[in-house]
C-alpha positions in Angstrom: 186.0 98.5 380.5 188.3 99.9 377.9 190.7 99.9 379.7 190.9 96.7 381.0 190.3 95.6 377.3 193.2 97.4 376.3 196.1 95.6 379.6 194.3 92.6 378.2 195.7 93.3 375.0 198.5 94.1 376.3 199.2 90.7 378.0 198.3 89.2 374.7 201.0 90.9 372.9 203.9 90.3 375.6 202.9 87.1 375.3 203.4 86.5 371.4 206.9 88.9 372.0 208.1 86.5 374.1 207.5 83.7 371.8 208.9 85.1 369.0 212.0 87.3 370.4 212.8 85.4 373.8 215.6 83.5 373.9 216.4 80.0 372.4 212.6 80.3 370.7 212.1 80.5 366.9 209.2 80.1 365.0 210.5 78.2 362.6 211.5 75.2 364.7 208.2 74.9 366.3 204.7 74.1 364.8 203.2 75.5 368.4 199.9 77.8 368.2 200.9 81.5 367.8 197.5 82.7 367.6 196.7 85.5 369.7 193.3 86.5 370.2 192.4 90.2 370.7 189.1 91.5 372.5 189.2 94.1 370.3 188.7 91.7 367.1 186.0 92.5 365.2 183.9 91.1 361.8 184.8 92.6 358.6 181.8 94.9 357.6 180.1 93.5 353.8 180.0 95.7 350.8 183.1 98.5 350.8 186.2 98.1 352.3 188.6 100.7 353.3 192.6 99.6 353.7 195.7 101.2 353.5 199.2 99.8 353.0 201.5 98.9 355.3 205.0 97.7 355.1 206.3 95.4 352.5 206.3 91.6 354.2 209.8 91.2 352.6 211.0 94.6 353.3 213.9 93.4 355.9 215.6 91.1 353.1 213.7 91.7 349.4 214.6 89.1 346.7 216.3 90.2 343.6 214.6 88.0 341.8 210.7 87.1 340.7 209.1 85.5 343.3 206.9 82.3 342.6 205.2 81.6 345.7 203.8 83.4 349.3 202.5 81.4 352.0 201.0 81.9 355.6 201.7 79.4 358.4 198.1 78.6 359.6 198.8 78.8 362.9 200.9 82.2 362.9 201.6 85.5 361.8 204.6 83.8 359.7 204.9 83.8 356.1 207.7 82.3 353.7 208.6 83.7 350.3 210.5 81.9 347.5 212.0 82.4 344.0 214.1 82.3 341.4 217.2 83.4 343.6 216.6 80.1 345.0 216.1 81.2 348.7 213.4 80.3 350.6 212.6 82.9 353.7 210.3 83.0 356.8 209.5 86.9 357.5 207.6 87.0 361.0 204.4 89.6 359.7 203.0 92.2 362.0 202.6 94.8 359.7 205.3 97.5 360.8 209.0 95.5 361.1 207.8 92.1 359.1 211.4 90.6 361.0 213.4 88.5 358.8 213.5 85.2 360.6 215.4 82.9 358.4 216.8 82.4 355.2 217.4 79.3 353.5 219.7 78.9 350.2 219.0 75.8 347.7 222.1 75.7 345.5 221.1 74.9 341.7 217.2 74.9 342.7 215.1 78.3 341.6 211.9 77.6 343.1 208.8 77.1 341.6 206.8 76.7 344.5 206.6 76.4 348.4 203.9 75.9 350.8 203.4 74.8 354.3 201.1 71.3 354.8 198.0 72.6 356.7 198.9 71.7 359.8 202.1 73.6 359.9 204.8 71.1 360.5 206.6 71.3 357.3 207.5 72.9 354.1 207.1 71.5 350.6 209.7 72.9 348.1 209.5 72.3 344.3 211.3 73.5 340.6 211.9 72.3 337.8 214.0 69.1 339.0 212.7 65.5 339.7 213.4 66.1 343.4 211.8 68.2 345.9 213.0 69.2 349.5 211.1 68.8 352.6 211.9 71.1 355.1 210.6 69.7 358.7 210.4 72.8 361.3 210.0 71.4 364.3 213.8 70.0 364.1 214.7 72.4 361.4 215.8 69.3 359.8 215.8 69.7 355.3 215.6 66.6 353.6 216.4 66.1 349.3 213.3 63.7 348.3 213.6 61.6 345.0 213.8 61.0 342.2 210.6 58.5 342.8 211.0 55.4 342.5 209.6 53.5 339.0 209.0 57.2 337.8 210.8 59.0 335.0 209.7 62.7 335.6 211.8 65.5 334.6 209.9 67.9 336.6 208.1 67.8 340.2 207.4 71.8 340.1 204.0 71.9 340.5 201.9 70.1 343.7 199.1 70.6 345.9 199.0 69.2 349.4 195.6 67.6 350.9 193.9 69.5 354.1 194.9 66.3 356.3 198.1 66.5 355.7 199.3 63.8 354.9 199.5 63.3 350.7 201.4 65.7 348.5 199.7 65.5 344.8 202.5 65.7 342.2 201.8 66.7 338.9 203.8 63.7 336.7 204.1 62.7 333.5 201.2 62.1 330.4 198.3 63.9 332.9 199.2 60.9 336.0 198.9 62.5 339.4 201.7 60.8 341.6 200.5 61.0 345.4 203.3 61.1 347.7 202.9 60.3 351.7 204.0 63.2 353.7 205.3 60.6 356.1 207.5 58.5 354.1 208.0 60.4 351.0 207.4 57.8 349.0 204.8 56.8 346.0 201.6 55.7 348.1 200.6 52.2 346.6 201.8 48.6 347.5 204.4 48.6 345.2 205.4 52.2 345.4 204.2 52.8 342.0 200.6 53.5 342.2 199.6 56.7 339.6 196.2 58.2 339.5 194.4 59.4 336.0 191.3 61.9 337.0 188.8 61.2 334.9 187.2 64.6 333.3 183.6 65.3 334.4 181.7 68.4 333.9 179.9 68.7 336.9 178.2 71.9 337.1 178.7 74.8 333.8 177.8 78.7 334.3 178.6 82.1 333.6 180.7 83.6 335.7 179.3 87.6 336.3 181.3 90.2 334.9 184.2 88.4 334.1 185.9 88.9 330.8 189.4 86.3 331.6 189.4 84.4 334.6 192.9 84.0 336.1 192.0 81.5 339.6 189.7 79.2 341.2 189.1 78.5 345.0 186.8 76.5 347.0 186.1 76.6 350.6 187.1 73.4 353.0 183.9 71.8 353.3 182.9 72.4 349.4 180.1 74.4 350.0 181.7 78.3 348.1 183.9 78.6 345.8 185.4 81.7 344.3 186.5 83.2 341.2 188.7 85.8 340.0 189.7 87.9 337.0 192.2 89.6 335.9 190.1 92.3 336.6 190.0 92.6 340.3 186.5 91.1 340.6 186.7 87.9 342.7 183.1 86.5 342.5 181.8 84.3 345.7 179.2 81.0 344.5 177.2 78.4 346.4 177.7 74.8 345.2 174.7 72.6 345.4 
């Protein structure tokens, strides 16, 4: 039995090589499923857990610069780094090599912040510019978005993207959240100009255990946990109600 869970394995692993090394493929000008599911995959044990290190992601190509943001591809082993040395790379993670795939250079742009939409088609790039860059991987095609139209922002470096995919949140001028379509890039809103205020509501108000200076907030898709952390290695898990 173990051994036949082991050639399965195997298979499995040939399989995701010849993905990511054969020829003419690479992963950064497809969104298709790189999963590879494992017999051997088991549950993470509560309480306690035991890790070591393993090599650095960026370890083929390290930036000599600070890096502002990290991000998985949800449907693959491949994560992107970017920073002030205004490069944006895709390392191919397996925990031993961590292959440099690509490497992309944005002249005049440090990089505040990159992620990939959730349902990994393309990258969202931001600084401290009134443009952003949309990098599309399926035709590894980049695209220069903005400055939006009606607005007068000096800055688009901070966004968040919604879990369908298909509105990037901007945060704009005098507290307005400017929601841009994924699709067209533009301002969503008949006239192209539409700006939401959030209104401030204290929904629920606790302490949160053993923290002394919380540093991040999470919440799980569906709404029902959300996490918290501190800056002193204690990430506490809550139920909403």
């Amino acid at each position: 039995m173990e051994e036949k869970q082991q050639e399965s394995d195997q298979v499995e692993m040939k399989k995701l090589e010849n993905l990511l090394f054969g020829s003419l493929y690479n992963p950064v000008t497809t969104n298709e499923d790189l999963v590879v599911n494992f017999s051997g995959t088991k549950k993470l044990c509560s309480g306690l857990l035991e890790y070591i290190q393993v090599t650095d992601a960026n370890a083929a190509d390290p930036s000599n610069a600070p890096i502002n943001s990290v991000h998985f591809h949800q449907n693959a082993q491949l994560l992107l780094t970017a920073g002030r040395d205004r490069r944006l790379k895709f390392f191919q993670i397996d925990g031993k090599r961590n292959t440099k795939i690509q490497s992309i250079f944005l002249e005049d742009f440090p990089i505040h912040k990159a992620a990939f939409l959730p349902n990994g088609s393309q990258v969202i790039v931001s600084g401290r510019r009134n443009f952003f860059y949309s990098f599309d991987l399926e035709h590894a095609k980049f695209d220069r978005i903005g400055p939006l139209v009606g607005r007068k922002e000096r800055s688009l470096e901070t966004f968040e993207v919604s879990q369908d995919s298909k509105t990037i949140a901007f945060v704009g001028n005098g507290g307005y959240i400017l929601l841009v379509s994924t699709k067209t890039k533009e301002l969503i809103g008949e006239d192209l100009s539409v700006q939401r205020r959030w209104e401030e509501a204290v929904e629920l108000r606790g302490a949160d255990e053993g923290s002394t200076c919380g540093t991040s907030l999470c919440s799980s898709m569906n709404g029902a946990l959300f996490a918290s952390g501190t800056d002193r290695g204690i990430v506490n898990i809550y139920k909403t109600f």
